[in-house]
FIKOLZA-1660 file (N, C-alpha, C; in steps of 0.1 Angstrom, whole numbers, plus 5000, padded with zeros to 4 digits):
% residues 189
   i   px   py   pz ch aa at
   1 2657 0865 8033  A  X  N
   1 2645 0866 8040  A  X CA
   1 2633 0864 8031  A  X  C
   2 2634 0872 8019  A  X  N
   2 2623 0864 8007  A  X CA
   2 2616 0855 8006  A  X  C
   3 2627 0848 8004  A  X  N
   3 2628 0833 7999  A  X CA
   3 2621 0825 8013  A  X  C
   4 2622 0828 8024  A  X  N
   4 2618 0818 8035  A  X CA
   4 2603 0824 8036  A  X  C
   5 2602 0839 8035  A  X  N
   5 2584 0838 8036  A  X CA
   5 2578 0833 8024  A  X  C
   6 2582 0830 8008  A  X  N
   6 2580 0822 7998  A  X CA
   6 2577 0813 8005  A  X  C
   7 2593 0802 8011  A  X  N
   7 2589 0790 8011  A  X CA
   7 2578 0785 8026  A  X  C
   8 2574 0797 8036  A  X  N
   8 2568 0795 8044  A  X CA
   8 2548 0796 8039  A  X  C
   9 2544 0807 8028  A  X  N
   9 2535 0808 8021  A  X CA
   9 2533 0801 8014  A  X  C
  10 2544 0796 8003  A  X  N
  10 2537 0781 7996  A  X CA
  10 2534 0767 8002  A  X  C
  11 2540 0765 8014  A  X  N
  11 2543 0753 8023  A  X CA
  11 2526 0758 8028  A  X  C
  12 2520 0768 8036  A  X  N
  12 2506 0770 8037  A  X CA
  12 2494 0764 8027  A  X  C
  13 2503 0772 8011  A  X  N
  13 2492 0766 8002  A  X CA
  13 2491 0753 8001  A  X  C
  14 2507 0742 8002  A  X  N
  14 2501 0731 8002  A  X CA
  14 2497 0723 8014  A  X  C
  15 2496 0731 8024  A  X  N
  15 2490 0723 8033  A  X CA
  15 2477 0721 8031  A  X  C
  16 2474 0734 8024  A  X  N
  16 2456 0744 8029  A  X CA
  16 2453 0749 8018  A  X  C
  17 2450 0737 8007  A  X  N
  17 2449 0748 7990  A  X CA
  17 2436 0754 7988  A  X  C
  18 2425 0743 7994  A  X  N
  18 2414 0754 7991  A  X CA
  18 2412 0762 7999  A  X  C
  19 2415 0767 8011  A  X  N
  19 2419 0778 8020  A  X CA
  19 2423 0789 8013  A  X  C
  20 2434 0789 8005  A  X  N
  20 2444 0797 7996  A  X CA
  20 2440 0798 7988  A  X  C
  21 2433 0793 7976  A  X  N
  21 2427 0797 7967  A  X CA
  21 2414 0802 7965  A  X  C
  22 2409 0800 7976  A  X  N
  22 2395 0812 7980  A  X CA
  22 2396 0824 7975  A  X  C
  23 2411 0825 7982  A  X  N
  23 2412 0843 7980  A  X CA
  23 2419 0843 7967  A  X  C
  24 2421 0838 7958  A  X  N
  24 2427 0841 7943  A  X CA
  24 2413 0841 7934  A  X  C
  25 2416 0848 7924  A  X  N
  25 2406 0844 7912  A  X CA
  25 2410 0837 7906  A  X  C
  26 2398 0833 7899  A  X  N
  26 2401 0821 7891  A  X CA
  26 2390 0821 7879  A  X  C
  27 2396 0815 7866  A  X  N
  27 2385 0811 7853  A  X CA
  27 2369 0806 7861  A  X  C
  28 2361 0808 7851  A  X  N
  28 2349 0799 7858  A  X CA
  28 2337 0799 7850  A  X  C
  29 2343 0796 7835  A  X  N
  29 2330 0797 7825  A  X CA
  29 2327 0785 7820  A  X  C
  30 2313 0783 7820  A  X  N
  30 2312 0777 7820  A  X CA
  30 2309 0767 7808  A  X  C
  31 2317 0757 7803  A  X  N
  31 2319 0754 7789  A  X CA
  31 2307 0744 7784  A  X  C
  32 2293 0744 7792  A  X  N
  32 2284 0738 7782  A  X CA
  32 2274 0752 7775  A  X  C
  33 2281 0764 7779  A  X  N
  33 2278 0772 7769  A  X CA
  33 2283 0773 7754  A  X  C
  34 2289 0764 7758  A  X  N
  34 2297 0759 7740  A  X CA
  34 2288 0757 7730  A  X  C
  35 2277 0748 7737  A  X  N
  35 2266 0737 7726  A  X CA
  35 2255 0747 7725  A  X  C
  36 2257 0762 7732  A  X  N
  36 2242 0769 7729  A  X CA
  36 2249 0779 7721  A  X  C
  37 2267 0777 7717  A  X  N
  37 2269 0787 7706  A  X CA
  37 2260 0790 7695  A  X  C
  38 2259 0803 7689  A  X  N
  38 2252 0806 7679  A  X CA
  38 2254 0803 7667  A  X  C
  39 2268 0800 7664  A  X  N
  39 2277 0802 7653  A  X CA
  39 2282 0789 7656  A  X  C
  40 2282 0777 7658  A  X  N
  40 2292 0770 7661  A  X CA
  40 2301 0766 7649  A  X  C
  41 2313 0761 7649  A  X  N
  41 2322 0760 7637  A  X CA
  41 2326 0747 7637  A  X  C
  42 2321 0736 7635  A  X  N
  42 2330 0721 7635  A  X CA
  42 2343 0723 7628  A  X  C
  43 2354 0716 7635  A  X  N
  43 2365 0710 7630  A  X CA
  43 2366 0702 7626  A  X  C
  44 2376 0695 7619  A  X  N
  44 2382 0686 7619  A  X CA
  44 2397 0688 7623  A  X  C
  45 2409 0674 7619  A  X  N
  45 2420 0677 7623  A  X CA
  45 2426 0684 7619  A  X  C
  46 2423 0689 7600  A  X  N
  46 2434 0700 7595  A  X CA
  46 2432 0714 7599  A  X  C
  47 2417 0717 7603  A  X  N
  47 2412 0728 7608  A  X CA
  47 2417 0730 7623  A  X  C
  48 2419 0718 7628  A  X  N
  48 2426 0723 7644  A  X CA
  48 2439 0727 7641  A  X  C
  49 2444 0718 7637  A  X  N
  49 2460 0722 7635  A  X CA
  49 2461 0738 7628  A  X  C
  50 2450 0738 7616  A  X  N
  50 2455 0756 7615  A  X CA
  50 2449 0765 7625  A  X  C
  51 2449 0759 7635  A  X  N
  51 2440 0769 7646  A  X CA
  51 2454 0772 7655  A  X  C
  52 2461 0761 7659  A  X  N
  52 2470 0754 7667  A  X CA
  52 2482 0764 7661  A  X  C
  53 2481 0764 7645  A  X  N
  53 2493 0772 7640  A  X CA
  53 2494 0787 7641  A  X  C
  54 2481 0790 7644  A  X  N
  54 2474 0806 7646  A  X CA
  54 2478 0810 7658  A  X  C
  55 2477 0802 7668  A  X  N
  55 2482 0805 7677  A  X CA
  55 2495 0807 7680  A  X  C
  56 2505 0799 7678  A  X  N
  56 2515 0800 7682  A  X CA
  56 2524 0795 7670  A  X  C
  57 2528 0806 7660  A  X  N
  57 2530 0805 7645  A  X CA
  57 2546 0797 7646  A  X  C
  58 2553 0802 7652  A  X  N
  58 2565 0798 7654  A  X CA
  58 2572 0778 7658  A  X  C
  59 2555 0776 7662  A  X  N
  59 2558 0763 7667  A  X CA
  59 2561 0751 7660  A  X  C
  60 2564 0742 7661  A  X  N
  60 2561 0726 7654  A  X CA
  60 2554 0719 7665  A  X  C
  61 2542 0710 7663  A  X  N
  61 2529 0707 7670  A  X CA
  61 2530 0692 7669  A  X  C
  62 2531 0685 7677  A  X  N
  62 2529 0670 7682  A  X CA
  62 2516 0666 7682  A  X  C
  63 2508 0656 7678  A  X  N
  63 2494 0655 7680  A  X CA
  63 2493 0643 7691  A  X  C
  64 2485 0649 7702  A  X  N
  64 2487 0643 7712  A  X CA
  64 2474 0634 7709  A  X  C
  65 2473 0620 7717  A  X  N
  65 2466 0609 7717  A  X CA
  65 2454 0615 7726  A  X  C
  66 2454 0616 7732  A  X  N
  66 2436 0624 7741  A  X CA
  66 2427 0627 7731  A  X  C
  67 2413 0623 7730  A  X  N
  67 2404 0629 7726  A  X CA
  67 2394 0637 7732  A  X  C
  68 2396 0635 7746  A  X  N
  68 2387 0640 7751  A  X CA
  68 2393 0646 7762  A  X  C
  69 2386 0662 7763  A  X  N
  69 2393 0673 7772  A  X CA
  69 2377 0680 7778  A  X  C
  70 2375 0677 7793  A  X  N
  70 2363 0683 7798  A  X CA
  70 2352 0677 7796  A  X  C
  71 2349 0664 7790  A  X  N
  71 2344 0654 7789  A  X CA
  71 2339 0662 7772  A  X  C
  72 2349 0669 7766  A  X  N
  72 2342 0668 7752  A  X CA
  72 2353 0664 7741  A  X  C
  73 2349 0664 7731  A  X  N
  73 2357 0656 7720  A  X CA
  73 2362 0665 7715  A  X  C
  74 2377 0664 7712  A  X  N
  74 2387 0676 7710  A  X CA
  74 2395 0670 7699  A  X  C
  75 2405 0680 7695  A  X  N
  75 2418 0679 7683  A  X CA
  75 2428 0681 7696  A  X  C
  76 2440 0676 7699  A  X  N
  76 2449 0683 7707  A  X CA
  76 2463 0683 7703  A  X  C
  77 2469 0697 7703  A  X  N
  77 2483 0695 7701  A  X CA
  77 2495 0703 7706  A  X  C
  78 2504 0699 7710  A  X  N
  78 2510 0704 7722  A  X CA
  78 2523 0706 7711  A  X  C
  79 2534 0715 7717  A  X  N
  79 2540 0727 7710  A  X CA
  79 2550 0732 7723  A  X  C
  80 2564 0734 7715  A  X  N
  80 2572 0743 7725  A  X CA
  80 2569 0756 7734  A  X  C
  81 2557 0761 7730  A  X  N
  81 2552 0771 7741  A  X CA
  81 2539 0767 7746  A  X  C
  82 2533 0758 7739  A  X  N
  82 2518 0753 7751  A  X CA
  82 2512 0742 7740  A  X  C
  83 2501 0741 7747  A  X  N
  83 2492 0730 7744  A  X CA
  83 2479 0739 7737  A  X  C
  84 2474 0736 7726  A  X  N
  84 2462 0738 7718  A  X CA
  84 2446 0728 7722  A  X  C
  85 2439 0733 7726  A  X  N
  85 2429 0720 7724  A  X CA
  85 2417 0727 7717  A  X  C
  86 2412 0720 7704  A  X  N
  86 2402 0725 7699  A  X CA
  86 2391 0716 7700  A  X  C
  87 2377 0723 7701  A  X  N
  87 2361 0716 7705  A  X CA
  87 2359 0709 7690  A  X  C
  88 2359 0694 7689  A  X  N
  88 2356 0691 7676  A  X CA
  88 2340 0694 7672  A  X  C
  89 2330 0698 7676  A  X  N
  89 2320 0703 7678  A  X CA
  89 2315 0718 7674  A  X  C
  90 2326 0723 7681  A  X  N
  90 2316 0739 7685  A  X CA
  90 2326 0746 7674  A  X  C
  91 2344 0746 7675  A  X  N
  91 2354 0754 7667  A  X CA
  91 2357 0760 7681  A  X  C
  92 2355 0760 7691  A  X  N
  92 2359 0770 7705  A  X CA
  92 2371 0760 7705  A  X  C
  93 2386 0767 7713  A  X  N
  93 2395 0763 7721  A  X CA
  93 2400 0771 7730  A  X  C
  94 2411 0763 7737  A  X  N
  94 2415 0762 7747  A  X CA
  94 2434 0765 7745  A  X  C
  95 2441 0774 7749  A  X  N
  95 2453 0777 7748  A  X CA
  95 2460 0774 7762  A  X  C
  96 2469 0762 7759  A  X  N
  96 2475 0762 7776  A  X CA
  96 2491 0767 7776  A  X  C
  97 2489 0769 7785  A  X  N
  97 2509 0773 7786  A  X CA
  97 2508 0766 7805  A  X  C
  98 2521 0764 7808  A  X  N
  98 2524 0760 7821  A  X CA
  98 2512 0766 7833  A  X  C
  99 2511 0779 7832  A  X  N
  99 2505 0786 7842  A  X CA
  99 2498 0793 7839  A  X  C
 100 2487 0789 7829  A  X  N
 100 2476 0796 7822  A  X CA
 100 2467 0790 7809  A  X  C
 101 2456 0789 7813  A  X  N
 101 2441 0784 7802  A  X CA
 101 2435 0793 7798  A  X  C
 102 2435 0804 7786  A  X  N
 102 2429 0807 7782  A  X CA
 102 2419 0801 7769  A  X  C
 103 2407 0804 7772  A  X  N
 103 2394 0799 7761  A  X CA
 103 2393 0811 7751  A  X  C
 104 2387 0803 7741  A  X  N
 104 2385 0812 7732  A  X CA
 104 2373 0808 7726  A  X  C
 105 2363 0816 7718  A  X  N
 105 2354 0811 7711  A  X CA
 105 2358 0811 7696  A  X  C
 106 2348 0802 7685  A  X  N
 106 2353 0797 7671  A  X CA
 106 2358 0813 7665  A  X  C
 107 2350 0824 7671  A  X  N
 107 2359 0836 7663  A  X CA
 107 2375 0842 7660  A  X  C
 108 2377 0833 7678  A  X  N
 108 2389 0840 7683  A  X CA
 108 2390 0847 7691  A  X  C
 109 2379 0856 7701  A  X  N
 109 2379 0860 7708  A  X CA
 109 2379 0855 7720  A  X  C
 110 2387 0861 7733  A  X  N
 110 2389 0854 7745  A  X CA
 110 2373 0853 7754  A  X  C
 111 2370 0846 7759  A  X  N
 111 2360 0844 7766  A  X CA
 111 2368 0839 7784  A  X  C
 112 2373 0833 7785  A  X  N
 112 2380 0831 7798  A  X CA
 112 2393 0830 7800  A  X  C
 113 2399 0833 7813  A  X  N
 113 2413 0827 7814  A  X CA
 113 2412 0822 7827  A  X  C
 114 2418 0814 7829  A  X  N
 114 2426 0807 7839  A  X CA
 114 2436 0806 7849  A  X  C
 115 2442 0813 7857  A  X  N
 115 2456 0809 7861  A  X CA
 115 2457 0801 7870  A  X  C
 116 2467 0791 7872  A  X  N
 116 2468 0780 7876  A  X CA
 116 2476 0789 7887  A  X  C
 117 2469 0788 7899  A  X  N
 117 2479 0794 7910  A  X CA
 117 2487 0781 7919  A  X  C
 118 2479 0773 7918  A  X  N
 118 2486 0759 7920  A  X CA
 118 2502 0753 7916  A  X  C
 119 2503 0750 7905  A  X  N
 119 2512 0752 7900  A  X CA
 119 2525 0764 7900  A  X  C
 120 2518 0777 7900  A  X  N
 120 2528 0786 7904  A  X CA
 120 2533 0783 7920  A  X  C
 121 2527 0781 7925  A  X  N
 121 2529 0780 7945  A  X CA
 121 2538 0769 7946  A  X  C
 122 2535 0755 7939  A  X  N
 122 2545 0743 7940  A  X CA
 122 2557 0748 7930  A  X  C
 123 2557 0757 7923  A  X  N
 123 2571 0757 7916  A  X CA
 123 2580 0768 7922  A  X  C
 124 2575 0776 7930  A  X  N
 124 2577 0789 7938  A  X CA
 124 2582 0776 7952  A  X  C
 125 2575 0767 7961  A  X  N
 125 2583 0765 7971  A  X CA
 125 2594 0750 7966  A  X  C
 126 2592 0745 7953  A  X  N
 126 2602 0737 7952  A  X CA
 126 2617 0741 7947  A  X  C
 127 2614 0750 7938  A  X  N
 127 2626 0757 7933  A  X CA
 127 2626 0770 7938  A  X  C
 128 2623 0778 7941  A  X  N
 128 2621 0789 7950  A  X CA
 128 2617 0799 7935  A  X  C
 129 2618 0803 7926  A  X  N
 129 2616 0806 7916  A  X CA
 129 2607 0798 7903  A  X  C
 130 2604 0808 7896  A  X  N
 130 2590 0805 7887  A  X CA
 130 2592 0790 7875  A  X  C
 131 2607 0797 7868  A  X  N
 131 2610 0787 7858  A  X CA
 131 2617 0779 7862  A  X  C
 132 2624 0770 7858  A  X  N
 132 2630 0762 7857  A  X CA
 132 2646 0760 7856  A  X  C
 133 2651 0775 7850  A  X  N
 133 2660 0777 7848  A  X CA
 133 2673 0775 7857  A  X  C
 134 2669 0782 7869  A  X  N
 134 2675 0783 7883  A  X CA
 134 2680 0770 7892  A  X  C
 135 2670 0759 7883  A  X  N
 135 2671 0747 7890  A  X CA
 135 2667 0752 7907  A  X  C
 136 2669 0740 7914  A  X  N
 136 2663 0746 7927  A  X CA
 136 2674 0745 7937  A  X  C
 137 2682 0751 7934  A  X  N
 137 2696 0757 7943  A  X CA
 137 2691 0769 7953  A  X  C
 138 2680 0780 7948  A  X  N
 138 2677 0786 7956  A  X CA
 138 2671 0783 7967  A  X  C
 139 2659 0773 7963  A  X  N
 139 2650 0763 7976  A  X CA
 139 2657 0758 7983  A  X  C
 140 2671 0753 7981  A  X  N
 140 2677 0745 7988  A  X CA
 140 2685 0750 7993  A  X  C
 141 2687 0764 7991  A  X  N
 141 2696 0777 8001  A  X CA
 141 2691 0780 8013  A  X  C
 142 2677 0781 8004  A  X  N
 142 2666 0787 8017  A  X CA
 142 2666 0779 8028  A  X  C
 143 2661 0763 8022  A  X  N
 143 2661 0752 8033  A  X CA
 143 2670 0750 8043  A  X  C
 144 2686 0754 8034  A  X  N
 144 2698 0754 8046  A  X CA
 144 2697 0760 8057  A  X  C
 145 2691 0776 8052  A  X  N
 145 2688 0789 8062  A  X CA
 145 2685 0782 8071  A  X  C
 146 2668 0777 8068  A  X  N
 146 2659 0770 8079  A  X CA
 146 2663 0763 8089  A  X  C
 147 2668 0751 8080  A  X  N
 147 2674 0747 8094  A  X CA
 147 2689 0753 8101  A  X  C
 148 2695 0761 8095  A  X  N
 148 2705 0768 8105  A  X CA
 148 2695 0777 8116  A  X  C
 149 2685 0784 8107  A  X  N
 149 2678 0790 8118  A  X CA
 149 2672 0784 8128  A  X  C
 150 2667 0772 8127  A  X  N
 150 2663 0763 8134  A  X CA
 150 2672 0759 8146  A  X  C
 151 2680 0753 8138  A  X  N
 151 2692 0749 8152  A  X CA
 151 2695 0760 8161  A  X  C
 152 2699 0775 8154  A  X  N
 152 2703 0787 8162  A  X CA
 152 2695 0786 8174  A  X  C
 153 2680 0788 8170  A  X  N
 153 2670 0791 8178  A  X CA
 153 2666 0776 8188  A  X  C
 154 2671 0767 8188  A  X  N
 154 2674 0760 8198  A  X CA
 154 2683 0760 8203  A  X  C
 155 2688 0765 8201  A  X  N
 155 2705 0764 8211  A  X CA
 155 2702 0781 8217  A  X  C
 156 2695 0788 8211  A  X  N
 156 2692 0799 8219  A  X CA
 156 2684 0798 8231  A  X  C
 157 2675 0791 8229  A  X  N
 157 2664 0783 8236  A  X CA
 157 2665 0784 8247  A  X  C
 158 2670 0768 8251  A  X  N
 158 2679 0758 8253  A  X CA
 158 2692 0763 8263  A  X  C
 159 2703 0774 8257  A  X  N
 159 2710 0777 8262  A  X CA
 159 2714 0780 8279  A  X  C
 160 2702 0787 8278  A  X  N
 160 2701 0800 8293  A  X CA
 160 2690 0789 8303  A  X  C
 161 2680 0781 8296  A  X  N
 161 2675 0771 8310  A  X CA
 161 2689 0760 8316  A  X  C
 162 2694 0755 8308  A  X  N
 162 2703 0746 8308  A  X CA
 162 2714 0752 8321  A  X  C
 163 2719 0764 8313  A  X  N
 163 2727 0770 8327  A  X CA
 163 2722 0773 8336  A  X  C
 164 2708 0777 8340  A  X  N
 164 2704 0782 8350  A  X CA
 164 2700 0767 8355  A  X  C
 165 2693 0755 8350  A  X  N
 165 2696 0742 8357  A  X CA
 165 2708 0738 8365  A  X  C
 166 2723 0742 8358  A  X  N
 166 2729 0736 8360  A  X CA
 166 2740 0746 8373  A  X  C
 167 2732 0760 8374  A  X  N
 167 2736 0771 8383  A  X CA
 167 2730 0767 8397  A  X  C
 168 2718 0760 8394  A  X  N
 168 2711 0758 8403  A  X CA
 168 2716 0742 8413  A  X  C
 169 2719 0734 8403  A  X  N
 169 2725 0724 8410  A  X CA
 169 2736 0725 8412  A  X  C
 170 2748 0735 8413  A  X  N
 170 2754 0739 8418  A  X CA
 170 2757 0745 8430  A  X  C
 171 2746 0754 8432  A  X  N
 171 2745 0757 8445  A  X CA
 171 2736 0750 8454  A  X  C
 172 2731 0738 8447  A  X  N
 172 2723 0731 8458  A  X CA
 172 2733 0720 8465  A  X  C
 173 2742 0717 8455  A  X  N
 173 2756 0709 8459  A  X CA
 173 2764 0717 8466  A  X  C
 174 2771 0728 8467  A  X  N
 174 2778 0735 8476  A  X CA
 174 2771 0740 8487  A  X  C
 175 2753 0742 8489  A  X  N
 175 2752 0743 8503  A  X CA
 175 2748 0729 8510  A  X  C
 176 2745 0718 8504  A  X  N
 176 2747 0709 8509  A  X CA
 176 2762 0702 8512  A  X  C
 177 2772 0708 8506  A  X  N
 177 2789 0706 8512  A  X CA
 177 2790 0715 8524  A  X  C
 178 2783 0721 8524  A  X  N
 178 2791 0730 8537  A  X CA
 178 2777 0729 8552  A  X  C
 179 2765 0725 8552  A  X  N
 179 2757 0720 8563  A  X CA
 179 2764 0709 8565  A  X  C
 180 2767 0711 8583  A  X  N
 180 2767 0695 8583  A  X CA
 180 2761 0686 8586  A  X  C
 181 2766 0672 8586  A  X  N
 181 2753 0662 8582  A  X CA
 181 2747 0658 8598  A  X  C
 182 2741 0654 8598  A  X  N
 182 2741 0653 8612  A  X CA
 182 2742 0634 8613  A  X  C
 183 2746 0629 8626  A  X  N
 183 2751 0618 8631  A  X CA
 183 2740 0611 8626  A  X  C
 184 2746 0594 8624  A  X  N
 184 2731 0587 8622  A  X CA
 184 2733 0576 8635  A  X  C
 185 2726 0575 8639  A  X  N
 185 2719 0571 8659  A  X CA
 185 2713 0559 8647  A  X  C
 186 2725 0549 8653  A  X  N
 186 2720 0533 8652  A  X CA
 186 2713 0526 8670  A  X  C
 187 2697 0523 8666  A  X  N
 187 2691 0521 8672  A  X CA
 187 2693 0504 8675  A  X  C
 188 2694 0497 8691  A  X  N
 188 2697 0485 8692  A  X CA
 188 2681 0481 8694  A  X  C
 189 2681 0464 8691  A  X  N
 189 2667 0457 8688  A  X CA
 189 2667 0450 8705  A  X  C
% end
């Protein structure tokens, strides 16, 4: 029963996402406060990358081809636990993981976050669960449910008019077998 109000709530969101996401919070700062930084810290790319490594120490970092993130000029580099993007300009970045943007300013301190509820809601009714791990054998349990519940509920339906249609033409045929008919009077021309 979970799993079908899941898959009945995210099937809402995507029918109706800005509907749904009214009522969520969400990031909302606004990033041309970057260029009225006080302090700002230009990068370059060895300075992103050790920003990139600060973050997430454990990683090895791909340098992705994009220069531009938000319409500004960035370093970016993506990593087995998220994506880095640093402001070639200001030293601010951007920390992504699947279902979350947090900003940061050139100190390191968080200034915004993000959550992607979007993404959580499509991964919640395709696989019925968050990661990936589960594959979507759950969603596809649920679905079975659905439509078994589905058919139930038409054949429940369905069931009791059908008989009572067919109760009814029953006895409209047996009191029509037992009146009898009356003569038919062929009239001459």
């Amino acid at each position: 029963m979970p799993l079908i109000i899941i898959i009945g709530l995210t099937g809402l969101y995507l029918n109706h996402s800005r509907f749904v996401l009214g009522f969520l919070p969400s990031g909302s700062y606004d990033e041309a406060k970057f260029d009225e930084w006080p302090d700002p810290e230009p990068v370059d790319e060895a300075e992103a990358l050790a920003i990139a490594i600060a973050v997430f120490p454990a990683d090895t970092f791909k340098k992705n081809a994009k220069i531009e993130y938000h319409k500004r000029a960035v370093q970016m580099f993506d990593g087995p636990s998220g994506r880095v993007i640093v402001d070639n300009n200001t030293g601010h970045y951007w920390v992504k993981t699947r279902l979350r943007r947090k900003t940061y300013d050139p100190a390191g301190r968080q200034v915004d976050s993000k959550f992607y509820w979007g993404t959580l809601f499509k991964s919640l009714h395709t696989r019925g669960w968050v990661t990936r791990g589960l594959g979507t054998w759950l969603a596809d349990i649920t679905a079975g449910a659905m439509v078994v519940f589905g058919l139930t509920g038409m054949v429940l339906f369905l069931t009791p008019r059908l008989r009572r249609r067919r109760n009814k033409r029953t006895q409209v045929e047996v009191a029509r077998s037992n009146v009898p008919r009356p003569k038919r009077i062929k009239l001459k021309n």
